[in-house]
C-alpha positions as CSV (number, residue, x, y, z in Angstrom):
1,X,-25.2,1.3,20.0
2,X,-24.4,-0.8,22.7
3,X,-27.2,-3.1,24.1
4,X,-28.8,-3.8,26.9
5,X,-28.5,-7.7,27.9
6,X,-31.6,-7.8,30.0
7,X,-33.8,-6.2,27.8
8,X,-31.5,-5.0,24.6
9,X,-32.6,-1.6,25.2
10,X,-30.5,0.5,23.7
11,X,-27.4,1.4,25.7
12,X,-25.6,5.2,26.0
13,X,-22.4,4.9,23.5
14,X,-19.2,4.1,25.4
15,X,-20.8,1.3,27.6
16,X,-18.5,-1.2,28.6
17,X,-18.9,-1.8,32.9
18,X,-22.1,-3.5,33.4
19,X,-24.1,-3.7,30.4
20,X,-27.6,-3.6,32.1
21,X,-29.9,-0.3,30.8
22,X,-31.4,2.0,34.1
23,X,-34.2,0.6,33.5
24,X,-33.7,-2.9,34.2
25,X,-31.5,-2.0,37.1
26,X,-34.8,-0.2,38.9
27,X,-37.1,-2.6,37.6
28,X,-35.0,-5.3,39.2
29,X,-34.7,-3.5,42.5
30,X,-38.4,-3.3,42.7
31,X,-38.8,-6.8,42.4
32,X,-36.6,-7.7,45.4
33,X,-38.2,-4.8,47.1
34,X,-35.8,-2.4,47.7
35,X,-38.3,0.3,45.8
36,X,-41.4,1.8,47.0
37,X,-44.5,1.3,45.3
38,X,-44.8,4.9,43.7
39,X,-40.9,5.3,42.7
40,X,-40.5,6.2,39.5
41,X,-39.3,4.3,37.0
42,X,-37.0,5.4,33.6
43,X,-39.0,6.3,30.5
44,X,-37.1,4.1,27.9
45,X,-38.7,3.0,24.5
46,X,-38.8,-0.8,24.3
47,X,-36.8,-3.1,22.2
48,X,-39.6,-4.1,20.0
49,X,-40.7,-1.0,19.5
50,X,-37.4,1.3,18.5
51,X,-37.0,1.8,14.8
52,X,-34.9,-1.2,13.0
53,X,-34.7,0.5,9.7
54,X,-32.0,3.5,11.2
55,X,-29.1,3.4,8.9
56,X,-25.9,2.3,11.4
57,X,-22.2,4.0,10.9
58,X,-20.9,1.2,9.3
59,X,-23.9,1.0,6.4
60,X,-22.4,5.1,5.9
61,X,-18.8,4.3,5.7
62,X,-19.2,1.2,3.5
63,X,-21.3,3.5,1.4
64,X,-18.8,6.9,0.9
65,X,-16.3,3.7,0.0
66,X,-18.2,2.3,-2.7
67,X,-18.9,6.1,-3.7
68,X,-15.5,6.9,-4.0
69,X,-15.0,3.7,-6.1
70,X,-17.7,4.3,-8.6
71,X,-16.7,8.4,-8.8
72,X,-12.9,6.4,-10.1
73,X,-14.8,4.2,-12.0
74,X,-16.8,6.7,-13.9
75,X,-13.6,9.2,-13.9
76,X,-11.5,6.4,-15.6
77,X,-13.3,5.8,-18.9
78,X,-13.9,2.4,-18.3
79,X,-17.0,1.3,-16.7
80,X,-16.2,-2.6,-17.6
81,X,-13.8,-1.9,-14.4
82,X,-16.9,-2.7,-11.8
83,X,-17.4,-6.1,-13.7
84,X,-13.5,-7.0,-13.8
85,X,-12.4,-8.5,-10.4
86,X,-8.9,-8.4,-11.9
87,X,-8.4,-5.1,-13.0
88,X,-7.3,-2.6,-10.8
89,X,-6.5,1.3,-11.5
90,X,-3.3,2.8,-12.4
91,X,-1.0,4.9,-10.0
92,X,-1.8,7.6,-11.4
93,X,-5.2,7.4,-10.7
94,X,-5.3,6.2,-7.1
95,X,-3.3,9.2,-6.4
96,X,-5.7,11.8,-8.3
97,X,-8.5,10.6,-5.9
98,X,-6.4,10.8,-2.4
99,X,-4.0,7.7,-2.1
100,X,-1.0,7.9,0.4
101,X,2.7,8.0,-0.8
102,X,5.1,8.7,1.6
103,X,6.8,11.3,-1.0
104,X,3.8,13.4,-1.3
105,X,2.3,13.0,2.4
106,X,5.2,13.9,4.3
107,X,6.1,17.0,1.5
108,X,2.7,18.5,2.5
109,X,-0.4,16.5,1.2
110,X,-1.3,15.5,5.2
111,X,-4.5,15.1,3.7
112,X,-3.6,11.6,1.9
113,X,-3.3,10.1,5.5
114,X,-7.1,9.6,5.6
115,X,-8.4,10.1,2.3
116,X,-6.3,6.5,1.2
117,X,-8.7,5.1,4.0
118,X,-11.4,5.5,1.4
119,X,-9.7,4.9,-2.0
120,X,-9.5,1.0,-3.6
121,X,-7.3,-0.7,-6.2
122,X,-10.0,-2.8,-7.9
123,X,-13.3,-4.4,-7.1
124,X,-11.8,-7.8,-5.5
125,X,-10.0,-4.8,-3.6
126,X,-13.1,-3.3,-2.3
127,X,-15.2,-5.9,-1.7
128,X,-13.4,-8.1,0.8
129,X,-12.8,-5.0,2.5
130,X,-16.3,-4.0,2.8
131,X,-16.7,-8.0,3.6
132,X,-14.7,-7.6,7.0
133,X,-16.0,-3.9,8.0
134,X,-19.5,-5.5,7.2
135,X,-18.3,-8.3,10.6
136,X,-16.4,-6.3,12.0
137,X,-18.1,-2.5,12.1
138,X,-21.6,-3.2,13.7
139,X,-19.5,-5.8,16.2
140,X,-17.5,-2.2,17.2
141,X,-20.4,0.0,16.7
142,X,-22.9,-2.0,19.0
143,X,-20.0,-1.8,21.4
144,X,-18.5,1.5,21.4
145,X,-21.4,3.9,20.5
146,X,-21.5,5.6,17.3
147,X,-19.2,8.5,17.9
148,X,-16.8,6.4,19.8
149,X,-16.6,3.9,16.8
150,X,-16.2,6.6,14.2
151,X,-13.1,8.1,16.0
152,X,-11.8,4.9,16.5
153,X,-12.1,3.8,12.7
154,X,-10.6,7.1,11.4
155,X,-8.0,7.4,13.8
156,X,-6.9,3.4,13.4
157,X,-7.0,4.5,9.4
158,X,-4.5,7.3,10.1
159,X,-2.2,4.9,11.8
160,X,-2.1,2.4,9.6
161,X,-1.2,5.3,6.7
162,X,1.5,6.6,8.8
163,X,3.3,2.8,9.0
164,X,2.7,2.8,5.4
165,X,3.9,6.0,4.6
166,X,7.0,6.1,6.5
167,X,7.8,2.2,6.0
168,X,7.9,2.8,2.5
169,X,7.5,6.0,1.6
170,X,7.9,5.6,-2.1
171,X,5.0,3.3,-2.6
172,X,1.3,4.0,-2.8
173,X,-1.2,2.9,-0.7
174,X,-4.9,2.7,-0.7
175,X,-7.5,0.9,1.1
176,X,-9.8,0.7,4.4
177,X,-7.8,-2.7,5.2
178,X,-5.3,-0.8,8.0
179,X,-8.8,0.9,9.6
180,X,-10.8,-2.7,10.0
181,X,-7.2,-4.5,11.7
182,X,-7.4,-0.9,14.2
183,X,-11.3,-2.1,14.3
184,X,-10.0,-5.3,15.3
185,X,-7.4,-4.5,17.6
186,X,-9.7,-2.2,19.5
187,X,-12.0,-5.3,19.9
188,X,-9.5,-7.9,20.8
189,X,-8.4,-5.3,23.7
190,X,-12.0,-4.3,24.2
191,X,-12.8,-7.8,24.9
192,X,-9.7,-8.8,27.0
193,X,-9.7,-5.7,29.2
194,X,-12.9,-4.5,29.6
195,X,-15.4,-5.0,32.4
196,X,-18.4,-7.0,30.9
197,X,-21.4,-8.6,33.0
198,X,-21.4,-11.3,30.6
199,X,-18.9,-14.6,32.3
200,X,-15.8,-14.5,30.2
201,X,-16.0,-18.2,28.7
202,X,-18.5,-16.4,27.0
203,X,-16.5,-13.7,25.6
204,X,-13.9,-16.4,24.4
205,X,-15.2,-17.6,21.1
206,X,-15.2,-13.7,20.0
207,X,-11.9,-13.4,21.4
208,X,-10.7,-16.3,18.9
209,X,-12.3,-15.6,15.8
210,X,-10.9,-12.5,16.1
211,X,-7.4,-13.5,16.3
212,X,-7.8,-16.2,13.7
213,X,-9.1,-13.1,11.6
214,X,-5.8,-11.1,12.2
215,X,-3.3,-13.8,11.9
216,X,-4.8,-15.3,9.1
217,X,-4.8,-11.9,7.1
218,X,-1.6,-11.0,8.3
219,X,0.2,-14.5,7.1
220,X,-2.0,-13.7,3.6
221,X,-0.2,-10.6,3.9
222,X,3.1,-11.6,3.9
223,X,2.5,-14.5,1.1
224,X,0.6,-12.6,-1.1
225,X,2.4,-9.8,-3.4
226,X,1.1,-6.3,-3.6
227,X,-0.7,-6.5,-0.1
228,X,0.7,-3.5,2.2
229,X,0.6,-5.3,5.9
230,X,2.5,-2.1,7.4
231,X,-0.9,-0.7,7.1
232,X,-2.2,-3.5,8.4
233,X,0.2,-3.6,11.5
234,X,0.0,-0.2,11.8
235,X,-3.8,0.0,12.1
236,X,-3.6,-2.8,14.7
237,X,-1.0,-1.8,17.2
238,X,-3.1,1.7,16.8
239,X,-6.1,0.1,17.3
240,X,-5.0,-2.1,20.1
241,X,-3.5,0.9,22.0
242,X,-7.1,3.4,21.5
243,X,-9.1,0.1,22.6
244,X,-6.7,-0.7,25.6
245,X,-7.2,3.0,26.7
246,X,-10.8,3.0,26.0
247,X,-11.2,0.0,28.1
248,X,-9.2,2.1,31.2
249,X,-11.3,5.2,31.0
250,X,-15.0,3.5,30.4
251,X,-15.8,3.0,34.2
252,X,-15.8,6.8,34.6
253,X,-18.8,7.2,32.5
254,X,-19.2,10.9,34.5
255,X,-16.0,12.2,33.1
256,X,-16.5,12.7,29.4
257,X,-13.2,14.8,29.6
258,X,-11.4,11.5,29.8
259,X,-12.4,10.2,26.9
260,X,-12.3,13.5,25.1
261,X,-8.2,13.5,26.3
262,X,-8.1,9.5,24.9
263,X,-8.6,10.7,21.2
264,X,-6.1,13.9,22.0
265,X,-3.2,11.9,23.0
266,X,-3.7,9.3,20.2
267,X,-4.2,12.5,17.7
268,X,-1.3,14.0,19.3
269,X,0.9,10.7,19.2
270,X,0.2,10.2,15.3
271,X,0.7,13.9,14.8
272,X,4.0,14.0,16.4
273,X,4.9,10.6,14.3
274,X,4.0,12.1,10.9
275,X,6.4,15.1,11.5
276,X,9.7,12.6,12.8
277,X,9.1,10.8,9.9
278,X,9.1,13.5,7.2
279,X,12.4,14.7,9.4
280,X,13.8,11.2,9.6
281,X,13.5,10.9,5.6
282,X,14.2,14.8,5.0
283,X,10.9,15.4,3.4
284,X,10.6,19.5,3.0
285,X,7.5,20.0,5.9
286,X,5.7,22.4,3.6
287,X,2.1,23.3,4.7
288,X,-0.8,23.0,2.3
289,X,-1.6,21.3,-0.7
290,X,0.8,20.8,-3.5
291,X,0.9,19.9,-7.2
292,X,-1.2,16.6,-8.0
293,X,1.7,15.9,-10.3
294,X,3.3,12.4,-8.9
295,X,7.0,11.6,-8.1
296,X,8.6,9.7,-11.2
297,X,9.6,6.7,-7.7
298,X,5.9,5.9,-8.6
299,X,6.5,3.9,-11.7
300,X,3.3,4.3,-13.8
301,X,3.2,8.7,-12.6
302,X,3.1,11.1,-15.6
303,X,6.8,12.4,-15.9
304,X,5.7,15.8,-16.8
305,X,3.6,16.3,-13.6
306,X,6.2,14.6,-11.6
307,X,9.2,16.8,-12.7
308,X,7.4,20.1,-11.5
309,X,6.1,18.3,-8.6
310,X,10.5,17.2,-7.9
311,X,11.8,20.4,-9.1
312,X,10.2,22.5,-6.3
313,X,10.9,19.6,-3.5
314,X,14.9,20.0,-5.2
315,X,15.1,23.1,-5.0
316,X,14.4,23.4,-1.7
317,X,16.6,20.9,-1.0
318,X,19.1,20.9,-3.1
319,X,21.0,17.8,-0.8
320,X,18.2,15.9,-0.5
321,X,19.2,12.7,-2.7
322,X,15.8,10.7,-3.1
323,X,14.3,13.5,-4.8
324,X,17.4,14.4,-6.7
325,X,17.6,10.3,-7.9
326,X,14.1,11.3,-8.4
327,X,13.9,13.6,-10.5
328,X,16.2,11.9,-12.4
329,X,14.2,8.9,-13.2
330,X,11.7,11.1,-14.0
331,X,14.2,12.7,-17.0
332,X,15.2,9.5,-17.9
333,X,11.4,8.3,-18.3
334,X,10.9,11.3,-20.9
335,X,14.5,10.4,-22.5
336,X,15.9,13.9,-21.7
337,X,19.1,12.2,-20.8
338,X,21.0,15.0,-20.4
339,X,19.2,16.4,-17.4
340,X,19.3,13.0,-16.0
341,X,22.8,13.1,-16.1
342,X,23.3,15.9,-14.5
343,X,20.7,15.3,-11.9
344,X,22.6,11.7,-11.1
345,X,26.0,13.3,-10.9
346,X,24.9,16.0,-8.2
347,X,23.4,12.3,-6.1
348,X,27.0,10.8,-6.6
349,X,29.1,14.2,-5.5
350,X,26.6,14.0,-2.4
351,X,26.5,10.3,-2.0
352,X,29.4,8.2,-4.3
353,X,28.6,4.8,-3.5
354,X,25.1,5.2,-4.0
355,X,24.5,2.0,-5.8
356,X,20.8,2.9,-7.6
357,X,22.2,6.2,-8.8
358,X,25.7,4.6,-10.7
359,X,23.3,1.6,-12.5
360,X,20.9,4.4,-13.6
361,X,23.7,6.5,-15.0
362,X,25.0,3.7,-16.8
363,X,21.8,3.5,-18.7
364,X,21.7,6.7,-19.5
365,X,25.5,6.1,-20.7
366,X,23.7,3.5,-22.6
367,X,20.9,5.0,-24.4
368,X,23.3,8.3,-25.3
369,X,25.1,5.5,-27.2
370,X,28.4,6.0,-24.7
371,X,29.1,2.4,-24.3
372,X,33.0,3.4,-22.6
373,X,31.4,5.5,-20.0
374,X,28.4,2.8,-19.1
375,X,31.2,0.8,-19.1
376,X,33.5,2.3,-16.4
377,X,30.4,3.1,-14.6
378,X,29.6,-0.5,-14.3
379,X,32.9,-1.4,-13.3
380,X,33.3,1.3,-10.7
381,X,30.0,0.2,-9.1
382,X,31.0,-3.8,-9.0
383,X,34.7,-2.7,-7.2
384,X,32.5,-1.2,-4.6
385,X,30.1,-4.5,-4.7
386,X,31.2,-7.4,-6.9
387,X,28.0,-8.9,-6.0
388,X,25.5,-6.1,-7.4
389,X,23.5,-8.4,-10.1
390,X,22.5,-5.3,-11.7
391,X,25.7,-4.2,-12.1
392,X,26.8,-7.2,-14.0
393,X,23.7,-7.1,-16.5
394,X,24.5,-3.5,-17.3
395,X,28.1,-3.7,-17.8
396,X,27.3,-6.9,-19.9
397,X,25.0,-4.7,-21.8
398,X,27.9,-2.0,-22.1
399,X,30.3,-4.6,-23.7
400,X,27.5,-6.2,-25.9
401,X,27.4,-2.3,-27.9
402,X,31.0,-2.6,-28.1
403,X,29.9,-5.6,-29.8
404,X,32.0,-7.9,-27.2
405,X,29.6,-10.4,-27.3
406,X,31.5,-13.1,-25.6
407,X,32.4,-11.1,-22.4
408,X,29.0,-9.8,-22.3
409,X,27.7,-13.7,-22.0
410,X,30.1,-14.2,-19.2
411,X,29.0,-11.0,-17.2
412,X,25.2,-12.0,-18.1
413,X,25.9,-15.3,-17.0
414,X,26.7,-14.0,-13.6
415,X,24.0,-11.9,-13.2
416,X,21.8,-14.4,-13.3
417,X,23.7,-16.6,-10.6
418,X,23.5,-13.9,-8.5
419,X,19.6,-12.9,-9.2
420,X,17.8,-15.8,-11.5
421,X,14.9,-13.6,-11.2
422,X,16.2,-10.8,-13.1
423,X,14.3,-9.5,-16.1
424,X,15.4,-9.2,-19.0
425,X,18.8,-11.0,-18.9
426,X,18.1,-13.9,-20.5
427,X,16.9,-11.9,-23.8
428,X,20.1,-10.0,-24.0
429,X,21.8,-13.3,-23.5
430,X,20.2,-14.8,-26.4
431,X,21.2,-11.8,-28.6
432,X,24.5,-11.9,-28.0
433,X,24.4,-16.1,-28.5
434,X,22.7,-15.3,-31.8
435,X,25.4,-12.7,-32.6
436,X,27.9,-15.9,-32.2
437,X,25.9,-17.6,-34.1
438,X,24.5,-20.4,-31.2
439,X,21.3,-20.2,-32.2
440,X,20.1,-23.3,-29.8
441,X,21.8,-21.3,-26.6
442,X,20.2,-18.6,-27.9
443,X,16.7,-20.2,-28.3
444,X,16.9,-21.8,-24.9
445,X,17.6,-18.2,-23.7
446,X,14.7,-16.5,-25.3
447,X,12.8,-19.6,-24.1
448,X,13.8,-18.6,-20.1
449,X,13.0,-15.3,-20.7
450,X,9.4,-16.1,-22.1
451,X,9.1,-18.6,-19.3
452,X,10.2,-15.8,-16.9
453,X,8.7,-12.2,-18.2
454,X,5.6,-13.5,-20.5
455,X,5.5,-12.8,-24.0
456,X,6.9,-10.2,-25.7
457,X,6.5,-8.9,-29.5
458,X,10.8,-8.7,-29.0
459,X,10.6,-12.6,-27.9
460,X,8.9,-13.5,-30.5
461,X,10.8,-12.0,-32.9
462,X,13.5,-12.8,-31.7
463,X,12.7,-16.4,-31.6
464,X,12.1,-16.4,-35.2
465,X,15.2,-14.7,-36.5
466,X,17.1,-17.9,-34.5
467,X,14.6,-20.4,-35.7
468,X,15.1,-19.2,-39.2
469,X,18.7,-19.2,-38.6
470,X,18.5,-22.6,-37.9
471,X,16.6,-24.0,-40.7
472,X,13.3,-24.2,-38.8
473,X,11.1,-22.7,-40.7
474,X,8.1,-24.2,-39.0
475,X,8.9,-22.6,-35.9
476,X,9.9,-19.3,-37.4
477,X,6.6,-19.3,-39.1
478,X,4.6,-19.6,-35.9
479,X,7.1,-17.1,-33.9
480,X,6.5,-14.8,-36.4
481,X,2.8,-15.3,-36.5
482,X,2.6,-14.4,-32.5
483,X,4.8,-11.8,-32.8
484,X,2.8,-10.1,-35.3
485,X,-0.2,-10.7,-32.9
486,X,1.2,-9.3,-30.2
487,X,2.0,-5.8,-31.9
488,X,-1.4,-5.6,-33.2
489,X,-2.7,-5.6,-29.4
């Protein structure tokens, strides 16, 4: 609750104007006078004497959000998660417990928008999170009032889902991080529009540590990999808007309607942006809950679940090519190839220079053991863009089964020109140099690929075969060795 600064009496929630308590304001006047002797003055429990040990909002929220985390914890099988700063839980699970993926939100599951608010990665995940609403809750609370604060945190949480959702809607997302940047935002517009008795040179080191705290997080954001800042950016523009109009209305502390209609337009706002979204990607607006079963565009999802889950959205929208390309990967995942096929040939009728849906049909072309067909589908995808990477590492993979190992090198070669980055190239490289017999390309190869991907039991073994080759037996001894150690893990 807000306080007093005469007497820190407690202050009604929603108190920005002149932070003085009624009673100070009648004590006051009857110091200068302007009271008679027998007015009455406000019954208001002291300072010293109102109870410390009252549980505050924030203590409750941090709480349901290390519930939640020990309920994954204890669901997951392994407690040694809650001493593991490192390890974080799969895609899978994060969704089972409420996280938001634009797929699933938008098809239906509205409820994801605020249950992700409440759902962590990992226990590094959780506890900076908790660090910051620790600073940055009783700040808002003391200022805003209880109620006040809890509408803003949950509705700066649903923002900051909805830019996550709809930025990429094929992504998961979990975490109270886009709620504590609304928190912030609210403040930083709290503190720079609102009417405060305090002189606002005091008001400026607040103002700064809280934009040092946004810009910081935000650049750690953007260097940092795996960090959503959508939701982050989402929660603050949301949270800068509620606090702006918060700040407008406060004055008319007799009109509760006001700020009743404050949290209506911001619920109607987010509402109407959740439904243009699921429009603007063609999600099927289906109300209710639906299957828990993932979509395969979530890489670690159970296939099983996630073809049920794609085979309802499908046929209900039989031209709607994410979930066709889908519902292919999904097929593909569980090798049912043939399915796959068909389900990337309806994407190409519907869309023919869709680029992801050619490569992925090549590698079913691939794995069917089709090496002519992955081969004109690689070819028909680099006419349409000569400088698709991918493209050239699969049609160098199509020519390496028709054992053209030397044009495979050369289409390798200029894959990784194009992308140096991408995995896996530099293995199939070295098997097709160790097919020619250079064994020291092909070493340096593997090598690049170790350096680049980590070690694999197929490195390894590779890497001995060539050694051996070679007459380093030494070397061939120890690759072998790892290898071996690596398939025993």
């Amino acid at each position: 609750m807000a306080n007093c600064i005469r007497c820190g009496r407690q202050l009604p929630g929603f108190s920005f104007g002149k932070k003085i308590c009624q009673w100070c304001v009648r004590h006051e006047a009857y110091q200068r006078g302007e009271l008679a002797d027998d007015a009455p003055q406000p019954v208001m429990a002291a300072p010293w004497v109102r109870r410390e040990s009252s549980v505050g909002l924030t203590q409750v929220i941090l709480g349901i959000n290390v519930a939640v985390f020990l309920g994954m914890v204890i669901a997951s099988g392994n407690p040694a998660a809650f001493g593991n700063p490192m390890q974080e839980f799969s895609t899978p699970e994060s969704l089972r417990w409420g996280a938001n993926a634009g797929l699933l939100t938008f098809s239906g599951e509205w409820w994801r928008l605020l249950t992700c608010v409440f759902v962590h990665g990992g226990l590094l995940h959780i506890g900076f999170n908790m660090w910051c609403l620790w600073n940055l809750g009783d700040l808002c609370e003391s200022l805003y009032g209880r109620w006040t604060y809890a509408a803003v945190y949950l509705i700066c949480g649903v923002g900051a889902s909805l830019a996550s959702a709809a930025w990429n809607p094929y992504r998961p997302s979990v975490g109270a991080s886009g709620a504590i940047f609304g928190l912030a935002g609210a403040l930083i517009a709290a503190f720079k529009l609102g009417e405060f008795s305090v002189p606002r040179a005091a008001l400026a080191g607040t103002l700064r540590s809280l934009g040092a705290f946004v810009v910081y997080n935000l650049i750690f954001g953007f260097a940092m990999p795996g960090i959503d800042n959508t939701a982050h950016i989402g929660g603050l523009v949301t949270g800068l808007i509620v606090g702006a109009l918060i700040a407008v209305v406060a004055p008319y502390h007799d009109r509760p309607l006001r700020r009743v209609a404050v949290f209506l337009v911001m619920t109607i706002v987010l509402a109407g942006v959740a439904v243009g979204s699921a429009r603007h990607y063609g999600f099927p607006l289906r109300i209710g809950r639906t299957h828990l079963g993932q979509a395969d565009s979530v890489p670690e999802s159970d296939s099983t679940q996630a073809i049920t889950h794609l085979q309802k959205i499908v046929q209900q929208r039989p031209d709607f090519v994410p979930a066709q390309l889908a519902l292919a990967q999904a097929y593909f995942s569980q090798a049912d190839y043939g399915q796959a096929e068909t389900e990337l040939k309806h994407v190409l009728q519907l869309q023919p220079e869709h680029a992801d849906a050619r490569i992925l049909l090549g590698m079913v072309y691939l794995n069917q053991n089709r090496p002519q067909d992955a081969k004109d589908t690689f070819t028909r995808l680099l006419t349409q863009d000569a400088n698709n990477a991918d493209g050239h590492f699969g049609l160098g993979l199509a020519l390496a089964a028709e054992q053209n190992h030397q044009a495979a090198i050369e289409e390798y070669k200029t894959a990784l020109r194009l992308d140096p980055q991408i995995s896996g190239v530099n293995y199939n490289l070295g098997v097709s140099y160790a097919k020619l017999d250079q064994y020291d390309d092909a070493i340096a190869a593997f090598l690049k690929e170790r350096e680049q991907s980590g070690d694999t039991y197929d490195i390894e073994t590779a890497l001995a075969s060539a050694y051996q080759a070679k007459g380093l037996t030494g070397q061939a001894e120890e690759a072998r060795n790892k290898a071996k150690q690596l398939k025993d893990r």
